[in-house]
ZADO-1210 file (C-alpha; in nm, 4 decimals, padded with zeros to 6 digits):
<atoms>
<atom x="-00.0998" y="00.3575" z="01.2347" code="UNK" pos="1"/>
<atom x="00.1460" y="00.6444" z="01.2289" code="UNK" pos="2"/>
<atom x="00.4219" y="00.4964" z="01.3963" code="UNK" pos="3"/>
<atom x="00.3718" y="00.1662" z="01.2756" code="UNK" pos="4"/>
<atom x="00.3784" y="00.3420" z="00.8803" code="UNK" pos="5"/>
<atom x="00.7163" y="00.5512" z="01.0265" code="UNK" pos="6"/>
<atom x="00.8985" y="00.2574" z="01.1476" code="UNK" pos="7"/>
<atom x="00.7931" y="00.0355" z="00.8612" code="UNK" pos="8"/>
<atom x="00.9878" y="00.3238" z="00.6422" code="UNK" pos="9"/>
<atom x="01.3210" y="00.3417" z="00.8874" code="UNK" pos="10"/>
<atom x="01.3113" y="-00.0379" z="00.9336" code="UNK" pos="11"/>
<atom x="01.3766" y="-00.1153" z="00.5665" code="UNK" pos="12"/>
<atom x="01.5878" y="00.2054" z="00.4986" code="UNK" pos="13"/>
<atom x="01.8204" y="00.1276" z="00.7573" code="UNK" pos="14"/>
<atom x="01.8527" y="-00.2521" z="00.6192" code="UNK" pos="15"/>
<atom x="01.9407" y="-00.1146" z="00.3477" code="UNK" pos="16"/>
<atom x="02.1966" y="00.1246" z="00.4491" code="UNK" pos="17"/>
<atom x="02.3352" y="-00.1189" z="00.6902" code="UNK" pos="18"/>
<atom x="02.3363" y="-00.3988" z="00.4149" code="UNK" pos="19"/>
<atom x="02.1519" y="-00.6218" z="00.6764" code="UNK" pos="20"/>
<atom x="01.8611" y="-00.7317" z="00.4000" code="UNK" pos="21"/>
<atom x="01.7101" y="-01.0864" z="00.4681" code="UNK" pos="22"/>
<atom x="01.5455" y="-01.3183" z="00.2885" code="UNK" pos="23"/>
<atom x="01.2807" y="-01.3440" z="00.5634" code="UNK" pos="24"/>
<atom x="01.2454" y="-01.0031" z="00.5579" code="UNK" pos="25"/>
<atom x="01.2022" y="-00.8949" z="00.1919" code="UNK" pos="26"/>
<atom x="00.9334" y="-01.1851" z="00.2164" code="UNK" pos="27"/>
<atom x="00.7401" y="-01.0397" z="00.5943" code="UNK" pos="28"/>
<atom x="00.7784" y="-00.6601" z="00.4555" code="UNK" pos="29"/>
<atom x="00.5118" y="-00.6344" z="00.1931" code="UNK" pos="30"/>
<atom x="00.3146" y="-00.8466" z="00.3651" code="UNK" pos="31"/>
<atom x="00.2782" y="-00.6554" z="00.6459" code="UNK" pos="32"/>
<atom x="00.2413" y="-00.3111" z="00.4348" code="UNK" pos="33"/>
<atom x="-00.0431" y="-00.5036" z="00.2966" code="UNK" pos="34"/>
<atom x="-00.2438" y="-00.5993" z="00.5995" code="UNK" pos="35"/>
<atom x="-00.1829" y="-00.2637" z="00.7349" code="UNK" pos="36"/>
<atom x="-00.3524" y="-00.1390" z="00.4704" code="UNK" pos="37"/>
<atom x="-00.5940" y="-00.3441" z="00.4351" code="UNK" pos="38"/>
<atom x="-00.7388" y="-00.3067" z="00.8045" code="UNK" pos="39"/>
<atom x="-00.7136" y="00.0877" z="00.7767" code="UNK" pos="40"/>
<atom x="-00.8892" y="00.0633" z="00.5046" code="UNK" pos="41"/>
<atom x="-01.1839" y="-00.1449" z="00.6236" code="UNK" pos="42"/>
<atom x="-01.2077" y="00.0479" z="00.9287" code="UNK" pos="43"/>
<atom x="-01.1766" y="00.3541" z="00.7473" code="UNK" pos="44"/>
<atom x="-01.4793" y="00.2285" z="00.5679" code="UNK" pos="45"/>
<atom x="-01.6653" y="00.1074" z="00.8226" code="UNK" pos="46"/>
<atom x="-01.6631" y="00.4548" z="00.9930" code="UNK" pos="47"/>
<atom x="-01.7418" y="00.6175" z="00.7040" code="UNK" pos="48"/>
<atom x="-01.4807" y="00.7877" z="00.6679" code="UNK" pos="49"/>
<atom x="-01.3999" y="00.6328" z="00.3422" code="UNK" pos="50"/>
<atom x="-01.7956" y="00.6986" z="00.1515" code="UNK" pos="51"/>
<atom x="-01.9386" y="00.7119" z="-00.1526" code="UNK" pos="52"/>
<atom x="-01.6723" y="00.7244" z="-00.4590" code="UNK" pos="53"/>
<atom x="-01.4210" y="00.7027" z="-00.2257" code="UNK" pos="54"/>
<atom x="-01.5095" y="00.3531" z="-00.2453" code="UNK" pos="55"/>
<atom x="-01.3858" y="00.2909" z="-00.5731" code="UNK" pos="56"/>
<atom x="-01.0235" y="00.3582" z="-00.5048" code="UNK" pos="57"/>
<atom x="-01.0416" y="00.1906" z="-00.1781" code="UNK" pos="58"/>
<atom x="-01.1859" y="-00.1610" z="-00.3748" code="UNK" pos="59"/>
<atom x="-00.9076" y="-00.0723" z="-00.6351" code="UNK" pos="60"/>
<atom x="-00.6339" y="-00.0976" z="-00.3410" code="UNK" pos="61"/>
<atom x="-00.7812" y="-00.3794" z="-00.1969" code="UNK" pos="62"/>
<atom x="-00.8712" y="-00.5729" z="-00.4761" code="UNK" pos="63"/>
<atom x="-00.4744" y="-00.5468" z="-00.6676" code="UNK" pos="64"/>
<atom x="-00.3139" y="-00.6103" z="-00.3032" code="UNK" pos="65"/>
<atom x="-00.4713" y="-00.9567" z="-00.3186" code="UNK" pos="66"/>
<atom x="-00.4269" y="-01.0398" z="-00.6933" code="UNK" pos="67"/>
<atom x="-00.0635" y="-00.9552" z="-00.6479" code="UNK" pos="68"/>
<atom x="00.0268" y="-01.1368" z="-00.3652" code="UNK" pos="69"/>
<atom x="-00.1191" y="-01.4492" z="-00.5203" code="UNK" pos="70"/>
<atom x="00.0462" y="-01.3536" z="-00.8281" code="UNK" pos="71"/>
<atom x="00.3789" y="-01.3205" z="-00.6416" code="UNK" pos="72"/>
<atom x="00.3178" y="-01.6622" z="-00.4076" code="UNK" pos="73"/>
<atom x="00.2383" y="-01.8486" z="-00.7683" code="UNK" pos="74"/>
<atom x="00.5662" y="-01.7003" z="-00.9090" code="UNK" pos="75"/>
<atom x="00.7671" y="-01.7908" z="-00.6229" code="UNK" pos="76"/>
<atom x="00.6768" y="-02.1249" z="-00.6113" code="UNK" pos="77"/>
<atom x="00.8431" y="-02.1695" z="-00.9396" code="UNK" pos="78"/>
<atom x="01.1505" y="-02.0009" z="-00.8571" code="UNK" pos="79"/>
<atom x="01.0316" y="-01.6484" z="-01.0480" code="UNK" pos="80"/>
<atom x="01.1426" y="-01.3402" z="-00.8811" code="UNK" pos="81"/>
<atom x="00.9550" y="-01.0162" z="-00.9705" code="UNK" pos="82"/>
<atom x="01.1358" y="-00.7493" z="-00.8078" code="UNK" pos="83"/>
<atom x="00.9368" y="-00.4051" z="-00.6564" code="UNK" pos="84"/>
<atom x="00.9688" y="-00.1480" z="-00.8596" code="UNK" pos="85"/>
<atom x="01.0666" y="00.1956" z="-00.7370" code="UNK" pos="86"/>
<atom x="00.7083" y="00.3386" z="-00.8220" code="UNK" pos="87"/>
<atom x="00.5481" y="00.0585" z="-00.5936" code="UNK" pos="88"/>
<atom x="00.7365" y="00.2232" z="-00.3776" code="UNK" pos="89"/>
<atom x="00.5891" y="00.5383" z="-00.4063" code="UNK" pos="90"/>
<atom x="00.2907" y="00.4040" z="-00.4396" code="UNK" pos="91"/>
<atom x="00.2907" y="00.2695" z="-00.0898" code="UNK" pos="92"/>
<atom x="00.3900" y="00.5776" z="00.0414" code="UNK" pos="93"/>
<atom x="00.0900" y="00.7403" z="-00.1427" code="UNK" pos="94"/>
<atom x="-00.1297" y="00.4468" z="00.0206" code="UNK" pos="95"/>
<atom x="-00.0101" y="00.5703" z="00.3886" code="UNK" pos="96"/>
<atom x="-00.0296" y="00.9470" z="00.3886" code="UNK" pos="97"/>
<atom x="-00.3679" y="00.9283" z="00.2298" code="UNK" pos="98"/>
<atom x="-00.5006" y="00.7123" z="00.5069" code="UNK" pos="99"/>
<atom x="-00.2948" y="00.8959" z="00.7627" code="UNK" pos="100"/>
<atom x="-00.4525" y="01.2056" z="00.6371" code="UNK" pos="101"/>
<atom x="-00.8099" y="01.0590" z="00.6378" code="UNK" pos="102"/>
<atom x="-00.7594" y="00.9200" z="01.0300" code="UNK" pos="103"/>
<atom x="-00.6424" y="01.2710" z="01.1345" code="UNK" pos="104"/>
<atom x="-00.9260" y="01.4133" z="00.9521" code="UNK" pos="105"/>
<atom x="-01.1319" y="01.2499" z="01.2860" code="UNK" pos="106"/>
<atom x="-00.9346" y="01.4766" z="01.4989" code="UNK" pos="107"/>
<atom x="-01.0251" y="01.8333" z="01.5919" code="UNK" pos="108"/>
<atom x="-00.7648" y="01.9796" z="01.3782" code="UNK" pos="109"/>
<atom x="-00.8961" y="02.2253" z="01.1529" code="UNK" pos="110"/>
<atom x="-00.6221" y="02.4032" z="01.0201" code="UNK" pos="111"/>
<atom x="-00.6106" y="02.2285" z="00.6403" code="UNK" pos="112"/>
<atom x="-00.9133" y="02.0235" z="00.4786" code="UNK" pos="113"/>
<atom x="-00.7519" y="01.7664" z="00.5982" code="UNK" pos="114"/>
<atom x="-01.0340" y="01.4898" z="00.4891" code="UNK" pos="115"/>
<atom x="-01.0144" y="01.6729" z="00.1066" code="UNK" pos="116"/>
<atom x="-00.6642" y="01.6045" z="00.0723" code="UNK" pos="117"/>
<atom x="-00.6823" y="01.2580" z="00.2491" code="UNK" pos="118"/>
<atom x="-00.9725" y="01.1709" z="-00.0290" code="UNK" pos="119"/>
<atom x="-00.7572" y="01.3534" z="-00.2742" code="UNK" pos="120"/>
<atom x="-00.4301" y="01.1307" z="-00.2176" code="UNK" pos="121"/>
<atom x="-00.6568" y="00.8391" z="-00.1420" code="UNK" pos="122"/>
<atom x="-00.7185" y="00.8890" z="-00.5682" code="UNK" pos="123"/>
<atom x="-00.4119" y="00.9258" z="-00.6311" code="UNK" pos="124"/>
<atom x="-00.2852" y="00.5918" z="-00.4606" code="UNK" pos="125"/>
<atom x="-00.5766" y="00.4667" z="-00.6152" code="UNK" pos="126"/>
<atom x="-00.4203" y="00.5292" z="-00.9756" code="UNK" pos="127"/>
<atom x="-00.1038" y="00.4240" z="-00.8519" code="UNK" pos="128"/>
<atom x="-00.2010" y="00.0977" z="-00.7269" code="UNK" pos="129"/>
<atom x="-00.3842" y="00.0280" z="-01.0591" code="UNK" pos="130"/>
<atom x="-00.0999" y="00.0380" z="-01.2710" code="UNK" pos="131"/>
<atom x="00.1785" y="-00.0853" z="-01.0284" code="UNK" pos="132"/>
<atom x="-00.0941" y="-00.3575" z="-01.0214" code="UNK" pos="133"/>
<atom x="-00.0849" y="-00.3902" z="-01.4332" code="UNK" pos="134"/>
<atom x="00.2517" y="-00.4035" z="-01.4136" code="UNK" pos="135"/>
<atom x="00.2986" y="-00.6696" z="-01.2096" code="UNK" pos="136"/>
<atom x="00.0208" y="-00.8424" z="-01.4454" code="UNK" pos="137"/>
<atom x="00.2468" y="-00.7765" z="-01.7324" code="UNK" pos="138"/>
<atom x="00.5640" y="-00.9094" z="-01.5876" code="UNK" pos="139"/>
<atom x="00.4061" y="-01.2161" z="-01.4379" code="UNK" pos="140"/>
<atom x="00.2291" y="-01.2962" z="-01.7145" code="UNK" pos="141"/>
<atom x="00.5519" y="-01.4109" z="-01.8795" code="UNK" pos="142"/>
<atom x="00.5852" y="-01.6726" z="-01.6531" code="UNK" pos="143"/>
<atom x="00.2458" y="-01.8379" z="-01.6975" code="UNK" pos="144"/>
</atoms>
């Protein structure tokens, strides 16, 4: 999960840099942040790992990835861009340390409360992912 979070990061940054963007790849990359994700967290779950009110920000996560890609496949099937924003960024960065952080908690490291601030910035991407989730509501919307 690690690796695939660190290369998803230097893959895009250095597409960027290198001004090598691609259609096909603006399309596969959020995509592919999604499903990782998405399996992480229903493993996560189903080790219970993620419990109890955890749940809630978990379902949140889930439940906006899926309403926004089908928002997004509606919007480009009539030719409607709606560009990520620079806090959906962020917001997917939020999304990967708190589920790193709650898959190290497993380990035998002891050293921080590691599953505190996993469930900690599992909130947080929670909020996040809410309103990057409106927002993309709001600007869609327009289009309806």
């Amino acid at each position: 999960f690690c690796l695939a979070s660190i290369t998803d990061y230097f893959d895009g940054y250095i597409a960027r840099i290198r001004n090598e963007i691609t259609n096909f790849g603006t399309f596969l990359d959020p995509i592919a942040d999604k499903l990782l994700v998405a399996a992480v967290i229903l493993i996560l779950t189903s080790k219970k790992i993620i419990v109890d009110w955890e749940t809630i920000p978990a379902l949140i996560i889930l439940l906006r990835e899926i309403i926004v890609s089908g928002l997004r496949e509606y919007l480009a099937g009539i030719k409607v861009s709606v560009p990520v924003t620079r806090i959906a960024k962020f917001k997917t960065a939020i999304q990967l340390i708190a589920l790193a952080l709650l898959i190290l908690s497993e380990s035998q490291i002891t050293i921080l409360p590691i599953i505190l601030i996993g469930k900690i910035a599992l909130w947080v991407a929670g909020i996040l992912t809410l309103y990057t989730g409106l927002d993309y509501l709001r600007s869609g919307l327009r289009h309806l």
